[in-house]
N, C-alpha and C positions, 0 to 999 in steps of 0.2 A: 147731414147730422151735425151743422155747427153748433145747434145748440143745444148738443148733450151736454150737461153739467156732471152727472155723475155714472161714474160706468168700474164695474166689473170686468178685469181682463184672466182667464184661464190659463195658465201653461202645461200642456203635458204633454207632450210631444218626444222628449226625451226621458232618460232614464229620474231624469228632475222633474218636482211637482212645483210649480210658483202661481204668485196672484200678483195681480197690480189692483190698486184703487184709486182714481180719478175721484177729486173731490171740486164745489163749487169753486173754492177758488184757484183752482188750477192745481193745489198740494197732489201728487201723487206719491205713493207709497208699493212699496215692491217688495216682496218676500220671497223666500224660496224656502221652501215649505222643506223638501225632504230631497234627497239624491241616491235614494233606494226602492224607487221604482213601487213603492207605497202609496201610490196614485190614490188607490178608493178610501185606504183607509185615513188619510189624513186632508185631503180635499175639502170636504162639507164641513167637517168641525174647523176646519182653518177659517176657510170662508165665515162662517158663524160668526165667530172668535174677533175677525179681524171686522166686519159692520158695525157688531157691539162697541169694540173702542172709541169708533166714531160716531158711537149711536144712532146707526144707521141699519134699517131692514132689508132686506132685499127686495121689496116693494119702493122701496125710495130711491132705488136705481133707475136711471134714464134707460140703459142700456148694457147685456150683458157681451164681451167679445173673445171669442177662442179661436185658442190654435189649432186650422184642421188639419195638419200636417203640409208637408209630409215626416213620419216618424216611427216610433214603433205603436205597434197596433192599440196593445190593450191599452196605453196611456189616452190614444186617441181617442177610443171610445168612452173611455172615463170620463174625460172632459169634456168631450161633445153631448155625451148625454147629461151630463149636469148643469151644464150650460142651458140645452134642450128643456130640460127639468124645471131650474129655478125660472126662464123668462116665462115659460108654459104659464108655471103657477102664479105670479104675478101680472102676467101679459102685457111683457115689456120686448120688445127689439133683439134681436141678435145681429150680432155681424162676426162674420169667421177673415181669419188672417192666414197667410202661409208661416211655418216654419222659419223657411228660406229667405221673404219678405223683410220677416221681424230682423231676421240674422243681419240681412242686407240693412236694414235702417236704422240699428242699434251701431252700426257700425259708420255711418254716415255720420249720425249725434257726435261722435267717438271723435271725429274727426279723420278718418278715413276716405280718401279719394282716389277715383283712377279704378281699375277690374277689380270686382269682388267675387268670390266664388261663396256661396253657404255651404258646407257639410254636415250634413245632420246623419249621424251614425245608423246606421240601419242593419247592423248586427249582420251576421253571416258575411264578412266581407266580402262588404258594401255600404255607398255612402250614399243619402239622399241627397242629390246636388244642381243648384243652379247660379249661374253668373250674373254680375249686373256692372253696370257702370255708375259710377258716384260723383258723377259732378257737379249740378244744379241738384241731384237727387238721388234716389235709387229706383233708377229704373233699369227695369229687367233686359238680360241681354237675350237671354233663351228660355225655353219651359225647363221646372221642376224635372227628373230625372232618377234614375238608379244606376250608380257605376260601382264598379272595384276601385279603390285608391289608384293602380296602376294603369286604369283608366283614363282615370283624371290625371294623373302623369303626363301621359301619351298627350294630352290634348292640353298641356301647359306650352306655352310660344317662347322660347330660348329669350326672347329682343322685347317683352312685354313684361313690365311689374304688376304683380298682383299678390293682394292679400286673402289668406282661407282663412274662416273661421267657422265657429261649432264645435261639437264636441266630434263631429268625424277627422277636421283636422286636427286636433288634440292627442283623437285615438291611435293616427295613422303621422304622428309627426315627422317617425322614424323616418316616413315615406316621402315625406313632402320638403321639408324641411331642410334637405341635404339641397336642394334645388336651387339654384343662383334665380333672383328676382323674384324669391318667393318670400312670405312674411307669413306668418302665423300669427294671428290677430287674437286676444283674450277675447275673446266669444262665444263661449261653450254651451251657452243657454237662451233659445231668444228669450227677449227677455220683454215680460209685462207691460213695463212703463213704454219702450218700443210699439207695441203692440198698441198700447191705449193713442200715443201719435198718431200712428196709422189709422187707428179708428173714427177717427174725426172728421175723417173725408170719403168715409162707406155710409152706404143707405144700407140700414136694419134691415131685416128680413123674418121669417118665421123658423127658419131650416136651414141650416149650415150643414153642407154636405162635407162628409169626409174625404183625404185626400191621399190616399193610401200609396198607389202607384205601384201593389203589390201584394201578394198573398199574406194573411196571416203565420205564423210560425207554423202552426198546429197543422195548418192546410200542405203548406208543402213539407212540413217532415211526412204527412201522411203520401200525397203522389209519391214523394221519392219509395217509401216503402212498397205502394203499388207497384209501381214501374220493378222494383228489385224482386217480388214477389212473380 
């Protein structure tokens, strides 16, 4: 996909709604649309909003790219399916990115080197989490995940430096924080213009599968009530 010029990047994965825009000359632009979990209601009018300025359609996009998590549910499905939506109706590309990925490679830009851990808050303490190494790059050290903060504790190495970021180490700093070799990194959101680097070296697709790694809220408050019933 080197030669996409212009592309659409999704964020909602967390309790944050954002966009990035990749334009021909490389300008990219990044918003962060809302931080109250207003995912449907301000998404489509944002997007709008923000191609108008650059008098741009959504037909004039090369490529649309989202976050499939991991994160919390309904964001994810707001964004996948609008994602889903606009390339449908113009029949342009998709390409889906991790959460984790973005976290890891916003943090590389940052200037970041050495174990990186992403936390993406997954509500119900628990954090979506995966590791990477940052030296030439971000590349990943293990799969995507669901731990407790004290988890991810347990499995911090006393004699290793590493940095967390996301909004799960943000949420759980109390936790992490007190830790010797550990750094909590400003990274609370992956972020857009991340997401649009990363894009530049995925092949489009039709279907960006979701990347949950876990039941919706509504599903497990309901087992838990069966099971107690």
């Amino acid at each position: 996909m080197g030669d996409v010029v212009k592309a659409l990047a999704i964020e909602t994965a967390t309790t944050a709604c954002a966009i990035g825009l990749l334009l021909d000359d490389g300008f990219v632009e990044e918003r962060v649309l809302d931080h109250d979990r207003r995912h449907t209601e301000v998404l489509i009018p944002s997007i709008s909003r923000v191609l108008k300025e650059h008098g741009l359609e959504v037909r004039d996009l090369d490529v649309i790219l989202v976050d499939r998590g991991p994160g919390l549910f309904t964001g994810l499905r707001v964004g996948i399916a609008t994602a889903q939506s606009l390339a449908n109706a113009v029949g342009i590309g998709l390409v889906g990115v991790t959460s984790l990925e973005v976290l890891a490679h916003g943090a590389y830009e940052a200037g970041v080197r050495g174990r990186f851990t992403g936390l993406v808050d997954g509500r119900r303490g628990e954090v979506f989490v995966q590791s990477f190494d940052l030296i030439d790059a971000s590349d990943a050290i293990d799969e995507p995940s669901v731990k407790t903060p004290s988890d991810v504790v347990a499995s911090l190495k006393d004699n290793e430096d590493v940095t967390l970021g996301g909004d799960g180490a943000t949420r759980y700093r109390d936790i992490f924080g007190g830790r010797k070799n550990v750094t909590i990194g400003d990274f609370d959101i992956p972020s857009p213009a991340s997401a649009l680097a990363l894009a530049v070296h995925r092949r489009p697709s039709d279907v960006v599968p979701a990347l949950y790694l876990r039941d919706a809220d509504a599903v497990a408050n309901f087992t838990t009530r069966e099971k107690r019933s």
